[in-house]
C-alpha positions as CSV (number, residue, x, y, z in Angstrom):
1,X,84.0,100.5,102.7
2,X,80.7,102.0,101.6
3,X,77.5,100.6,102.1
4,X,75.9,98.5,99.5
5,X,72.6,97.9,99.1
6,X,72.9,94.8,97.3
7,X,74.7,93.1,100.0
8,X,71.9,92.6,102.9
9,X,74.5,90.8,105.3
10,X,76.0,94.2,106.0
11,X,72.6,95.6,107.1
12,X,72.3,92.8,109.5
13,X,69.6,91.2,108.4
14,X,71.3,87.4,107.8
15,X,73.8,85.5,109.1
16,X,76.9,84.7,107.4
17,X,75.9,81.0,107.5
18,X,72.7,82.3,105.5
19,X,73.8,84.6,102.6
20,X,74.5,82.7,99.0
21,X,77.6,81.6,98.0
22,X,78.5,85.7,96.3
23,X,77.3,87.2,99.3
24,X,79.8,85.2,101.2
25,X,82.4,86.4,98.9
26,X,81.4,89.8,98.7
27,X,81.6,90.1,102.9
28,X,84.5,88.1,103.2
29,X,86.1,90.8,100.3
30,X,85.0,93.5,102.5
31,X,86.2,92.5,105.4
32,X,89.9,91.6,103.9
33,X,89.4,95.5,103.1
34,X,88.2,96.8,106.3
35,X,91.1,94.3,107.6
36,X,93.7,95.9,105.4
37,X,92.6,100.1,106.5
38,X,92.7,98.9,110.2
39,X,96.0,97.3,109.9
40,X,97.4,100.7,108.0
41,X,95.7,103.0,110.6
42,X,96.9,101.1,113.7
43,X,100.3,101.2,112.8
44,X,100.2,104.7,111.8
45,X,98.5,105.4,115.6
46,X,101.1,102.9,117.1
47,X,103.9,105.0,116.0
48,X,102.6,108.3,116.9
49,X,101.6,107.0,120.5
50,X,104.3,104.5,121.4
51,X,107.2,105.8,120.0
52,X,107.9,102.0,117.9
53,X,108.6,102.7,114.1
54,X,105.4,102.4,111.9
55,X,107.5,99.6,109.9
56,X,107.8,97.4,113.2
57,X,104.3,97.6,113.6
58,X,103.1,97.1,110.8
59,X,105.2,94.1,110.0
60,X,103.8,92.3,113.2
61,X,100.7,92.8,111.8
62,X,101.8,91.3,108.3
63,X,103.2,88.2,110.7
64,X,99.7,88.1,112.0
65,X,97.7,87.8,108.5
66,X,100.8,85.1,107.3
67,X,100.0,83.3,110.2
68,X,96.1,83.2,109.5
69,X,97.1,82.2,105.8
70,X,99.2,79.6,107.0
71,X,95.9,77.9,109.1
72,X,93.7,78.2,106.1
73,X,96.2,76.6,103.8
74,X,95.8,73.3,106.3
């Protein structure tokens, strides 16, 4: 994700606690993104350097983000 001036959390400069309500949503969107390349990219690397299919992989992973769903649904 590129950098956006308009969102101050990601230079730092406040605490998640301290942005407004959009700010919030706008780094918690971001993160779901940079979540979303990391998960793709590990189990691309995964594959290449442990011999485990890509789809194995990245289906723990998906197990992973249900499981985090499933806590914020309580």
């Amino acid at each position: 994700m590129e950098h956006n001036p308009k969102t101050p959390h990601q230079g730092g400069t406040k605490a998640f606690k301290d942005l407004t309500y959009k700010e919030q949503a706008l780094s918690i969107n971001g993160s779901l993104a940079n979540l979303e390349k990391a998960i793709r990219y590990h189990a691309r690397f995964g594959a290449g350097h442990t011999g485990r299919p890509h789809r194995d992989i990245l289906t723990k992973c998906i197990g992973q983000v249900e499981r985090l769903a499933a806590r914020l649904k309580r």
